[in-house]
C-alpha positions in Angstrom: 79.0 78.4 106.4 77.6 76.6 103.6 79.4 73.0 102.6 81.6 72.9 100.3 81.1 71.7 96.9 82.2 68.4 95.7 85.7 68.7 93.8 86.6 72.2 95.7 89.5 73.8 96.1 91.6 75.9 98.6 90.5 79.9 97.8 92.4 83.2 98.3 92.1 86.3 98.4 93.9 89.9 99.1 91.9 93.4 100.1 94.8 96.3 99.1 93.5 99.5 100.7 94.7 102.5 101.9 96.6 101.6 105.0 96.5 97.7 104.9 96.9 94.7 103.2 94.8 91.5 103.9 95.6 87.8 102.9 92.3 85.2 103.3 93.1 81.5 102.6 90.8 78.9 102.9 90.7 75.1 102.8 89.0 73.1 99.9 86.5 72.4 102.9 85.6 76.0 104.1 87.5 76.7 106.7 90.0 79.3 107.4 93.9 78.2 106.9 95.6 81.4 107.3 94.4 85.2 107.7 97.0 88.2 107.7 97.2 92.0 108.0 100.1 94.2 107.4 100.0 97.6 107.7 102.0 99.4 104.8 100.2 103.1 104.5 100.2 102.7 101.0 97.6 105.8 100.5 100.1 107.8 102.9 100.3 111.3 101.4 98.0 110.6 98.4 95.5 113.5 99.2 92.6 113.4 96.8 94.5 113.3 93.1 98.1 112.4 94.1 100.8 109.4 93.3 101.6 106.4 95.2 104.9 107.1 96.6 108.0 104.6 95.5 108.4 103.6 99.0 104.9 102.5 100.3 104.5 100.7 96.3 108.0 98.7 97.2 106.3 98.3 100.7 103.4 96.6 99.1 104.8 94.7 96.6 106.8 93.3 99.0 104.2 91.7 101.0 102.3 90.7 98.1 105.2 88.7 97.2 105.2 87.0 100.9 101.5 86.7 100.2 101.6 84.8 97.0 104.1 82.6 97.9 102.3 81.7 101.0 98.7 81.1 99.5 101.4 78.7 97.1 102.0 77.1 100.1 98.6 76.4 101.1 97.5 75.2 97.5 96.6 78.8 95.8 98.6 79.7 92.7 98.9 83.5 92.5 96.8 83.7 89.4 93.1 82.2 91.3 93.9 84.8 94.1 90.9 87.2 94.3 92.7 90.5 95.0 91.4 93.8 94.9 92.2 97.4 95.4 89.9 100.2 96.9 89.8 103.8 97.6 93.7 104.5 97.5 93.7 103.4 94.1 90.8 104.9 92.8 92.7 107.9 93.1 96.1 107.1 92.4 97.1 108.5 89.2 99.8 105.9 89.0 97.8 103.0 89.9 97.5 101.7 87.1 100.9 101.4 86.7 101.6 100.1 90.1 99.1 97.3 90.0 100.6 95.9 86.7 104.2 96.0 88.6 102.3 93.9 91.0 101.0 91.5 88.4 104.5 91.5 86.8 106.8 91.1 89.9 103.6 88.4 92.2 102.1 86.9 89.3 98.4 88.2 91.2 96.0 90.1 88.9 94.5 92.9 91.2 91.2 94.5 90.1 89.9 98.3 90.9 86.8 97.8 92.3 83.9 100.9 92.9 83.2 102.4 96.1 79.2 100.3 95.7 81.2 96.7 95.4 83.5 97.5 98.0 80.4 98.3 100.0 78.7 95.0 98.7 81.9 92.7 99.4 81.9 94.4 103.0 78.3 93.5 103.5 79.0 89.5 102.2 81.9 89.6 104.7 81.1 91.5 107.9 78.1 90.0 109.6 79.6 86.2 110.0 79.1 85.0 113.9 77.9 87.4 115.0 74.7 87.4 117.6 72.8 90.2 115.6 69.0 90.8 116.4 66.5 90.7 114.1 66.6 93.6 112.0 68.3 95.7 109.5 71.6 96.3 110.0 74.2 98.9 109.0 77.7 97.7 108.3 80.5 100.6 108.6 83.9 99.7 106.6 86.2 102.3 107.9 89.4 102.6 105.9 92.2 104.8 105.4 91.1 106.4 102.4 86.9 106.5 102.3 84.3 104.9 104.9 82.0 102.9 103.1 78.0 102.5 104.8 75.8 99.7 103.5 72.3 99.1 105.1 70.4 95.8 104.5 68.4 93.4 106.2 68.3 89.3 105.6 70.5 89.1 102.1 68.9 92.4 100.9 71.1 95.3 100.5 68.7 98.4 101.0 71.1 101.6 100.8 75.6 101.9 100.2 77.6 104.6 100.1 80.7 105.6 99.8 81.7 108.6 102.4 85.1 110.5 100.8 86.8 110.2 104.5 89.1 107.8 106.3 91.3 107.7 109.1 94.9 108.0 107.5 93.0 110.5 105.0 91.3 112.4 107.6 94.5 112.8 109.9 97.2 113.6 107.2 94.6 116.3 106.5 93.7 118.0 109.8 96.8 116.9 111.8 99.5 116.8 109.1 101.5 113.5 108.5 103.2 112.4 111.4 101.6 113.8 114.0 102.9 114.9 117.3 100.2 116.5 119.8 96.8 116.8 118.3 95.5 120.7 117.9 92.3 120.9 119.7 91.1 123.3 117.3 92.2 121.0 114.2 89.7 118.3 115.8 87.0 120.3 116.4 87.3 120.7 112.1 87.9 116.8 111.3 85.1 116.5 113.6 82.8 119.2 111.5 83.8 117.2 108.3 82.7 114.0 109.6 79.3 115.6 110.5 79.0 116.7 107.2 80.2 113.7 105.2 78.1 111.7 106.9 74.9 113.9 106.9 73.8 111.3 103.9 73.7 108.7 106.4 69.2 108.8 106.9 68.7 108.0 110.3 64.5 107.2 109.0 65.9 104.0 107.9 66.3 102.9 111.5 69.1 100.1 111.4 68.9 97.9 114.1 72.5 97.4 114.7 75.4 99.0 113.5 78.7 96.6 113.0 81.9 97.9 112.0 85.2 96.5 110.6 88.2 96.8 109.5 91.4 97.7 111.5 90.5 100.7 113.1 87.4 99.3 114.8 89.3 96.1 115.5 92.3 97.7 117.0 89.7 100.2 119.7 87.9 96.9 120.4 91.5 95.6 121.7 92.5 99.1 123.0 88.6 98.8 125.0 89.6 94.7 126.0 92.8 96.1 126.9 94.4 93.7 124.9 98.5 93.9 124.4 98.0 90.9 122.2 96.0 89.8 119.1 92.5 87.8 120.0 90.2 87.6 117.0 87.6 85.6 119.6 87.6 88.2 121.9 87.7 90.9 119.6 85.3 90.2 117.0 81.9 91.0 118.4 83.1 93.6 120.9 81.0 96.4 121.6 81.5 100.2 121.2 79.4 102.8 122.4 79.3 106.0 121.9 80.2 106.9 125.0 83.6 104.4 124.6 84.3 106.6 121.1 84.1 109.8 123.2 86.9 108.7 125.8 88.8 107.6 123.0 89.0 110.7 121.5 89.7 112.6 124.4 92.7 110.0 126.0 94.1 110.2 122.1 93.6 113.9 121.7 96.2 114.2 124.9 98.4 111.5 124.2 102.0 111.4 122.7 102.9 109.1 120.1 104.4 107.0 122.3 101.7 106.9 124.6 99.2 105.9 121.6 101.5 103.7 120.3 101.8 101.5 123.9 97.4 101.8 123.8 97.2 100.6 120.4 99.7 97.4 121.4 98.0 95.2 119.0 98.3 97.2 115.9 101.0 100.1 116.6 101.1 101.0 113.4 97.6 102.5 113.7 98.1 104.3 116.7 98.5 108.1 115.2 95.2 107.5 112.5 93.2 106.2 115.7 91.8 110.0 116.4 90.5 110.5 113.4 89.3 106.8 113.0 87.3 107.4 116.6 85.9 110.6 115.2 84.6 108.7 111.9 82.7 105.9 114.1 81.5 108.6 116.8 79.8 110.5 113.6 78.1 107.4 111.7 76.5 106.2 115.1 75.6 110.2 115.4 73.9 110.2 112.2 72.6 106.8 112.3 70.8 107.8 116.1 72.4 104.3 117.6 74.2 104.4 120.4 76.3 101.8 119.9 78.3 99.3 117.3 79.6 95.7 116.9 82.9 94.9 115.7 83.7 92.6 113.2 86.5 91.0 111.8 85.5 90.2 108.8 85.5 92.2 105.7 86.5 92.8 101.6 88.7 89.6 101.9 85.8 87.4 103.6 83.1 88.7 100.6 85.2 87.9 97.8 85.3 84.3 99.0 81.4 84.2 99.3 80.8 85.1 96.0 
């Protein structure tokens, strides 16, 4: 981390996407003063061109509220919090009216970014300590809504896209809501769709690594540590193969909700997208020809403080 600049200030920011909210503060020297998640499923039941529902945006605003008032307390005024919305609201036909509720009720100005800048902020934020070869790398941002790819190498982004599946997306889609046993048949066709969304993905570029983030990847790195408590150190820079995807996907596709729920200990709230989150992960690596991925815990939030 580069030194901070004489005169700086504490910084914020918030990553709104499809299934979580993130909070980011950091010190006027650098370092990280607070970093939160909450899961709110604010893309739950969206489909491709629907509305928010009233209950995830009073979710949200909710803990935006908690969020402004605790970057307040660390020396952030709600208006120099970075915020940003993603794929959820790209295709909420009421976003725009949500996110000026948000403005109105938290005093934080949140901005619709593109599927290439989410891509780009992912890049700035995901490859922080860790102990990556030489190389280009591919970073994998796995949402609830979209999946966005970026390959670079050094501080040169070579290739993004945006891929139109995610795990809350994916599942609502193949498994229904709330699902209760997973139909094998059902995953053999989320699995078909991954294969084809991510057929753009040119395994000639050759990425040397392959690091993923976001809640999904973090929560079946804590599922593989067996964790039943949160550990950022142990968890970012875990390692997922291919292999590890697989066994997911088959102990998930037999499990009950409770069952997934007491795997996924760290992040509960996860536990029914998890299937369809393995099966995105599984496909990338697939496409890619790696046969396995970091996990990062960095992200949107960590990119829009590096810029």
């Amino acid at each position: 981390m580069t030194s901070p600049a004489a005169g700086a200030q504490p910084s914020a920011s918030i990553d709104i996407g499809s299934n979580s909210l993130l909070l980011l503060v950091r010190g006027a020297d650098g370092q990280t003063v607070e970093d939160l998640q909450t899961v709110v499923g604010l893309g739950k039941g969206l489909g491709d061109r629907g509305l928010f529902r009233p209950d995830r945006m009073d979710a949200a605003v909710e803990v935006l509220r908690r969020y402004a008032a605790r970057a307040r307390e660390l020396g952030v005024e709600p208006g120099r919090i970075r915020a940003v919305a993603t794929s959820a609201a790209r295709r909420a036909l009421n976003a725009a009216t949500f996110l000026q509720r948000i403005q109105d009720e938290t005093g934080v100005h949140v901005e619709v970014i593109s599927g290439p800048e989410e891509a780009r902020l992912t890049w700035l934020g995901a490859l922080d300590g860790l102990p990556l070869p030489l190389g280009s790398v591919a970073v994998v941002d796995l949402g609830g809504g979209s999946t966005e790819v970026v390959l670079g190498e050094g501080e040169r982004i070579q290739f993004r896209t945006s891929l139109e599946i995610g795990s809350v997306r994916l599942t609502e889609a193949f498994f229904g809501e709330v699902p209760d046993r997973y139909e094998p048949r059902a995953l053999s066709r989320l699995r078909q769709a991954c294969a084809e969304a991510t057929a753009v993905l040119d395994p000639a570029r050759h990425p040397r690594s392959v690091v993923a983030v976001a809640g999904t990847a973090t929560t079946l790195a804590a599922m593989q540590l067996e964790l039943t408590t949160w550990d950022r150190d142990k968890v970012h820079g875990t390692r997922l193969t291919r292999a590890d995807l697989r066994r997911f996907i088959d102990r998930l596709l037999a499990s009950s909700p409770d069952e997934r729920r007491q795997w996924a200990a760290v992040s509960p709230e996860r536990a029914d997208n998890l299937l369809a989150g393995a099966c995105v992960l599984e496909a990338v690596l697939t496409a890619l020809q790696r046969e396995s991925l970091l996990v990062s815990d960095g992200g949107v939030r960590h990119g829009l403080l590096a810029t």
